[in-house]
N, C-alpha and C positions, 0 to 999 in steps of 0.2 A: 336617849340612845347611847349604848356605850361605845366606849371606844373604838372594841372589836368589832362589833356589829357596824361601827362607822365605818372602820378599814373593809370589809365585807365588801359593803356597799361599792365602796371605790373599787374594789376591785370585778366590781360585775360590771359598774359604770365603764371599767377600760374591757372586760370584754366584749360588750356593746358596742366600743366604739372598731374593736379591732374584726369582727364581726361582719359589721356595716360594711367596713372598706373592703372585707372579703368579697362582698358583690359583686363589684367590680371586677376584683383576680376571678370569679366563677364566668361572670357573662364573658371574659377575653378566653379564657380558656376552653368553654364550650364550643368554640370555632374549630378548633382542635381539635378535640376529643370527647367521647361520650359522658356523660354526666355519670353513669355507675365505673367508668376506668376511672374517672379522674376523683373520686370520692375513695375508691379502693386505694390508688398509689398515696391521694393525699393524709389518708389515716394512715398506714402504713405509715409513714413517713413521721407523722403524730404521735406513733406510739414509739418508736422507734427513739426520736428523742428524747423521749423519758428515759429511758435504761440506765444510760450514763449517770443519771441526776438519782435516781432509784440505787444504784450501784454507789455511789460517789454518799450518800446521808449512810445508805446501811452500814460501809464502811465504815465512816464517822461516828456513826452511833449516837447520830443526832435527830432521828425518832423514835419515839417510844415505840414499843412493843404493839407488835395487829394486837387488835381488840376480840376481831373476828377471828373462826378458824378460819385455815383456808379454803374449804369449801365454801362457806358462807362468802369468802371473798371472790371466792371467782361464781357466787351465786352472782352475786351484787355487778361481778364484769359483767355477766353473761344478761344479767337481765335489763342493766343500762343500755348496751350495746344492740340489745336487741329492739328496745323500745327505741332508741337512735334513729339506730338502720329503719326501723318501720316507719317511722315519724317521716326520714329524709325521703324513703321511697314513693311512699304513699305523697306527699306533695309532689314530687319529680313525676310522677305517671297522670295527677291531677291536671299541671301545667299543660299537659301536651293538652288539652279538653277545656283550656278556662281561659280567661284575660290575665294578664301581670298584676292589675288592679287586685280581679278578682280573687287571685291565689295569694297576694301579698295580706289582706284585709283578711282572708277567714283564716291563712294561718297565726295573724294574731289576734284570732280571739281567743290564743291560748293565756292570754292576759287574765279572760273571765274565767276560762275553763277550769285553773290552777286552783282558784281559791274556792270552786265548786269540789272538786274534787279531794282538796282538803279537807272539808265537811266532814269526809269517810274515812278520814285519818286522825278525827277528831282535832284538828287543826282549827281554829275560831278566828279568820281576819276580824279585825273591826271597821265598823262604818265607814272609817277615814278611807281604809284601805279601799274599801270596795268603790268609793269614790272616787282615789283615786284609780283604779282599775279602769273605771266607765268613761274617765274624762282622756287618761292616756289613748283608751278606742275610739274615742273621736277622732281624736289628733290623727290616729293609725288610719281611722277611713280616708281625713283628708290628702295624706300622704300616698295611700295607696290608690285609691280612685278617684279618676281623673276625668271620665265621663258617664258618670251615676254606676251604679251597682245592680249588672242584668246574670239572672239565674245561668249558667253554663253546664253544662255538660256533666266537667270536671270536680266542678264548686262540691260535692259531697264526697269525692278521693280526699281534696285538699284539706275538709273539714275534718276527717278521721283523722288524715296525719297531725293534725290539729290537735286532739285528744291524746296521741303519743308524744307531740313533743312537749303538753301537759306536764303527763305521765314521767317522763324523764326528767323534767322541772322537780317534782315530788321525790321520784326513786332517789336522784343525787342525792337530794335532802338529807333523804334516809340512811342511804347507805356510807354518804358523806361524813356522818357523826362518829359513825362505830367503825370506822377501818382507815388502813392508810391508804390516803384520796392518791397519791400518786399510783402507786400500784394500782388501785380502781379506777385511774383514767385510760391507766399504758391498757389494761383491760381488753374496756370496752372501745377503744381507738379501737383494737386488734379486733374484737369481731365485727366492727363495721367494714374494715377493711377486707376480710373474708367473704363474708357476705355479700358486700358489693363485688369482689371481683368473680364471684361466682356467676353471679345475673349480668355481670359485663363478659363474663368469656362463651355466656350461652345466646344474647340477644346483641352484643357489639360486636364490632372489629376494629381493635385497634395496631396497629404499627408504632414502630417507635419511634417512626418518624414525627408520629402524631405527638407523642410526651416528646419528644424535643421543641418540638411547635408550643407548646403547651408547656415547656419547663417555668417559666416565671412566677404562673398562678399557681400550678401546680404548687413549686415551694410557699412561694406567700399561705397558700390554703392548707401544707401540710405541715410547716412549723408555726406558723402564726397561729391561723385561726382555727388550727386544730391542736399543736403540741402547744400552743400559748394558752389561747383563749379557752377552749373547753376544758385544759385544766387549771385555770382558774378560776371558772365556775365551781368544778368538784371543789375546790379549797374555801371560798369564798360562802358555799352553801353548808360550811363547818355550821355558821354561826348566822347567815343570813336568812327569814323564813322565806319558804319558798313563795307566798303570795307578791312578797316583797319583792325577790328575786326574779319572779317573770315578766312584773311592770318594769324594773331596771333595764331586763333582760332587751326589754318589747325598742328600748332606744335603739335599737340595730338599724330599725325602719330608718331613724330618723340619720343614722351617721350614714347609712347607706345613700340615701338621697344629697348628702353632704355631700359624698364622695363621686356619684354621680355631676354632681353639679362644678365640682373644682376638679376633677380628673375625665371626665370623660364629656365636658361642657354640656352638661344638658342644663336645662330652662328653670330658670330659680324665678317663682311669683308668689303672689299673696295666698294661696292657700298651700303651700307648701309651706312658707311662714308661719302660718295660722296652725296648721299642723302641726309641726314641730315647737310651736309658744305652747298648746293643748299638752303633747307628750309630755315637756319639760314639767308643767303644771300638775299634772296627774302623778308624775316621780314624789315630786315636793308634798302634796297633798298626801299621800300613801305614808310617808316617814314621818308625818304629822304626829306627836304622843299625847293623847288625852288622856281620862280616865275610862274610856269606852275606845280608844284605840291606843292601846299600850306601846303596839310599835313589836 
């Protein structure tokens, strides 16, 4: 593994972790306010603090030159953004129809989904990888369900968003290599942010009293885990493959429950343990280099 690809890693492993702890700022703030307002102010706010940093290098002239024209660039916003927004909505409408278990376990099996759908991008995991994929989705069932896994309602909304948030694992990939990743994060923040607040200003009501209520996660979710962490993904997927990148990604599960357990005192036992021992094992396994798994 080289260096790059090593810093990569690290740096998907800290969006994971920052991710995770976003849970928490989402479940506090949902008391608040609607999940499509508070997705709309929190991109907004996401892409927002890009500008400055976007302004602040072009100045500098301490990136090279788009690769991409600009259309192609704002193909790449427009179609990460969109695959986002579908990904987040399609489980947000799922949830209301399914168990926590439920929705938490089939959105990741976008773990499997990623390096199937690689296939058609002529993308080749190796054995290791696909191992580790399968073992990290143990860990992720016993993390997410908590009393067996019963068919719901919802469980085929949640599945599709499942596919998108694939989908978006992939596009980054792609669009990640050939353009500047900053400019393609400020993007696609910006259309989710539209987006959502389009479907919050036609099916919510929010006041502002409600975002004052709701200020704390709000910010944590809209410079963290959105101006932070989802562009460090776009960066990170310079050099990271994405099969790679969605087992890393999938630790969300597990810092979430971390975070749950040291901030909001929920119940730490053996298969939560045993879960997240599986996760950890399934990363390690996946970055494994043989000559049938190059890495």
């Amino acid at each position: 593994m080289s260096l790059t690809v090593f810093k990569s890693n690290l740096l998907l492993l800290l969006t994971a972790v920052i991710w995770g702890l976003a849970f928490v700022a989402q479940r506090a703030g949902m008391e608040d306010i609607g999940p499509f307002a508070f997705n709309a102010i929190r991109f907004a706010l996401g892409s927002l603090s890009l500008l400055p940093l976007i302004y602040f290098r072009k100045n500098k002239k301490t990136v090279a030159s788009v690769k991409l024209p600009p259309r192609l660039l704002l193909t790449g916003g427009l179609a990460t953004g969109l695959v986002l927004f579908a990904g987040a909505s399609l489980q947000q409408a799922g949830m209301v129809y399914t168990t926590a278990g439920n929705g938490g376990f089939i959105t990741s099996l976008y773990v499997i989904i990623v390096p199937v759908l690689g296939l058609f991008w002529r993308h080749r995991p190796g054995p290791l990888t696909w191992v580790g994929a399968f073992v990290a989705m143990a860990g992720l069932y016993l993390l997410s369900v908590k009393e067996g896994l019963h068919l719901e309602p919802g469980d085929g909304l949640v599945l599709a968003g499942a596919f998108f948030w694939a989908g978006h694992v992939l596009l980054v990939g792609h669009f990640s290599k050939k353009t500047d990743v900053l400019v393609l994060a400020a993007l696609q923040f910006a259309v989710v942010s539209v987006l959502s607040g389009l479907v919050s200003l036609a099916y919510e009501t929010t006041h502002w009293t409600n975002v004052e209520a709701a200020a704390i996660p709000i910010l944590y979710g809209g410079l963290m885990s959105v101006g932070v962490a989802y562009t460090l993904q776009v960066v990170a997927q310079q050099k990271a493959r994405p099969a790679h990148a969605a087992i890393i990604l999938s630790l969300e599960s597990l810092f979430a429950a971390v975070g749950g357990i040291l901030i909001l005192g929920e119940a730490f036992n053996l298969q939560i343990a045993s879960g997240g021992l599986l996760m950890l094992t399934g990363v390690i396994i996946s970055q494994l280099r043989t000559k049938a798994n190059p890495g």
